[in-house]
C-alpha positions as CSV (number, residue, x, y, z in Angstrom):
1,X,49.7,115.0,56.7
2,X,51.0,118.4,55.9
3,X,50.4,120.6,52.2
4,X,53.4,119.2,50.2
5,X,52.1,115.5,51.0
6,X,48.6,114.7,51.3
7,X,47.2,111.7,53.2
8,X,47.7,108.6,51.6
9,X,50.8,109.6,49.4
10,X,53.7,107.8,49.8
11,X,56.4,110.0,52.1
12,X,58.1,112.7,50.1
13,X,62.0,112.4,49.9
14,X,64.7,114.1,51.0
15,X,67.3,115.2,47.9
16,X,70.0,112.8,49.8
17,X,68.0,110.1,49.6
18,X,67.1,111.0,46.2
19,X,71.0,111.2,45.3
20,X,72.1,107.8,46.6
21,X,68.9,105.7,45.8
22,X,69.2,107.1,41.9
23,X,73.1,107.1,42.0
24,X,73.3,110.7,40.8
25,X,74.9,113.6,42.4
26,X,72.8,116.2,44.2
27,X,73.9,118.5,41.7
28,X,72.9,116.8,38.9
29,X,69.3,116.2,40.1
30,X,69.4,120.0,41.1
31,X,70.6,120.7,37.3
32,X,67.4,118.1,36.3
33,X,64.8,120.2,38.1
34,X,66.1,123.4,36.7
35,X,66.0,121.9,33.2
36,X,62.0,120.9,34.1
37,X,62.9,117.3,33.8
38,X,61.9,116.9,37.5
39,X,60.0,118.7,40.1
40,X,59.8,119.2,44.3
41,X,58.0,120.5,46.5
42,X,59.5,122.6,49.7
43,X,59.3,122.0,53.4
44,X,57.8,125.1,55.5
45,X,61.6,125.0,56.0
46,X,62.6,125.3,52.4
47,X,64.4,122.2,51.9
48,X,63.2,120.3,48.7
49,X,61.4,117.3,48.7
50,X,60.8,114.8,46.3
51,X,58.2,112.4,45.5
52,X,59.2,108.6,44.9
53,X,58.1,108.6,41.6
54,X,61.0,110.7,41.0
55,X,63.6,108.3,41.1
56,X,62.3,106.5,37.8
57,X,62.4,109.8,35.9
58,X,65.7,109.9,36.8
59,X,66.2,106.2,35.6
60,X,64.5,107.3,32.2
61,X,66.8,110.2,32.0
62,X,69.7,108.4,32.5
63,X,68.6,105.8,29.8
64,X,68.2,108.4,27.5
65,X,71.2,110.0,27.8
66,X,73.6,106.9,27.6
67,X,71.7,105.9,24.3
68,X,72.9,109.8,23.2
69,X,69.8,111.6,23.6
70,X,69.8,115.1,24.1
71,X,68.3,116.7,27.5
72,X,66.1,118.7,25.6
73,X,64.5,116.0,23.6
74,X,64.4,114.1,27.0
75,X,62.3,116.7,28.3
76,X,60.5,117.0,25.6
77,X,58.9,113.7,25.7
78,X,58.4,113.9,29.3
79,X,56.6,117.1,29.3
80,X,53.8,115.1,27.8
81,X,52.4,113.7,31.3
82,X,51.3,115.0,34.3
83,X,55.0,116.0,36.6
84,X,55.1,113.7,38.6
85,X,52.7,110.9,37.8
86,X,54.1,107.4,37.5
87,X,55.0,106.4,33.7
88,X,53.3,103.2,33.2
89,X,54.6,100.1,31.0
90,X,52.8,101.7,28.3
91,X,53.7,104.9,28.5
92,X,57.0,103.8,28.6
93,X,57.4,101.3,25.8
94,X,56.2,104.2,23.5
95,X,58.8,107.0,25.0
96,X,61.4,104.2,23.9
97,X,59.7,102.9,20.8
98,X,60.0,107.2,19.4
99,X,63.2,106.9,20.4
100,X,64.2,103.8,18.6
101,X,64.5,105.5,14.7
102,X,66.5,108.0,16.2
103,X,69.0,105.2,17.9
104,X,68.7,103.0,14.9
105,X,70.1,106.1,12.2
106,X,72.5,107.1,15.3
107,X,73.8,103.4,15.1
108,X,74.2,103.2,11.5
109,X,76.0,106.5,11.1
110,X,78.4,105.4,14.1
111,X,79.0,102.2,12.3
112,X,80.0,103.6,9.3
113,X,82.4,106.2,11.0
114,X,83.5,103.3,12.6
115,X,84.1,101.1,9.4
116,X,85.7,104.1,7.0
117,X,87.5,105.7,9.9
118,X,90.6,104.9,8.3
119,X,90.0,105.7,4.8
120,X,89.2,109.4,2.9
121,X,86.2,110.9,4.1
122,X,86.2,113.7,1.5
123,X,87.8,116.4,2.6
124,X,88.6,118.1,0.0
125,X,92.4,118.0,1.3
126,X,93.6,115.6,-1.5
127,X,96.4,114.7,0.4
128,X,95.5,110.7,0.7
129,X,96.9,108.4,-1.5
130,X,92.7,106.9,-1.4
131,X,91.5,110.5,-2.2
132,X,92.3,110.4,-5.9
133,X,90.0,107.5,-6.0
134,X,87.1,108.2,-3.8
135,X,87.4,112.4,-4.5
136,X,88.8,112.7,-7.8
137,X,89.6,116.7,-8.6
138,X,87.8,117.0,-5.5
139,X,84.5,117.1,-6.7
140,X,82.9,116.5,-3.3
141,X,84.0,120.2,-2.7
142,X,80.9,121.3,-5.0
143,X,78.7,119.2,-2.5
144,X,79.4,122.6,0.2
145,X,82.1,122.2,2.8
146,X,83.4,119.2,5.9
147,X,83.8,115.8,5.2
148,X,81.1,115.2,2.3
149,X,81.6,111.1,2.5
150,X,81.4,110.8,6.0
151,X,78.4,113.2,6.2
152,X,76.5,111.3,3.9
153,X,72.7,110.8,5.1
């Protein structure tokens, strides 16, 4: 039993073990704990340790950012429990289910970039033979400035 792991607590873990059990670099969960998404603890010898529970913030964190959410919205919804206290089901199901209207708008504006890559966006540039049509006179370029169709809420 020593301070950084009372009696009872699973053992605290190394940031090696940390590293290859999450599949992130040491770096990255060095870059994590400075952002406050993660915490440790240090040995009298100074070397960080990590409790278990750490490895499924990581796993959230990853989630998150694959679906496109930012680190700082990540955190954000983190913050709201203890550091390092184990997210249960629930707790979980509604960090993903605040997240869902977010990934749901994300998705549809992707799938319309993806469906009128190809065709005028609005400009302003009147240089496509579809402009005329979708822009005539460029009126979009009342609407302010970038690529008005495309930018569409």
């Amino acid at each position: 039993m020593t301070k950084e792991n009372p009696a009872g607590a699973p053992p605290l873990l190394p940031i090696g073990v940390i590293a290859r059990r999450s599949g992130v670099a040491v770096s990255t969960i060095h870059f994590y704990e400075s952002r406050g998404l993660i915490t440790s603890v240090r040995t009298e010898g100074n070397q960080r340790r990590y409790a278990p529970v750490v490895l499924r913030y990581i796993a959230v964190i990853k989630v998150a950012q694959r679906t496109g959410i930012p680190l700082e919205e990540i955190r954000e919804a983190l913050r709201r429990y203890l550091p390092g206290s184990k997210l249960s089901a629930a707790q979980w199901k509604t960090l993903a289910s605040e997240w869902r209207d977010d990934l749901d708008e994300r998705i549809k504006r992707l799938t319309r970039l993806r469906d009128e890559l190809n065709q005028c966006i609005g400009c302003g540039c009147l240089s496509l033979e579809d402009c005329p049509l979708r822009n005539p006179g460029d009126s979009l370029g009342s609407k302010g400035p970038g690529a008005r169709i495309l930018e569409r809420p």
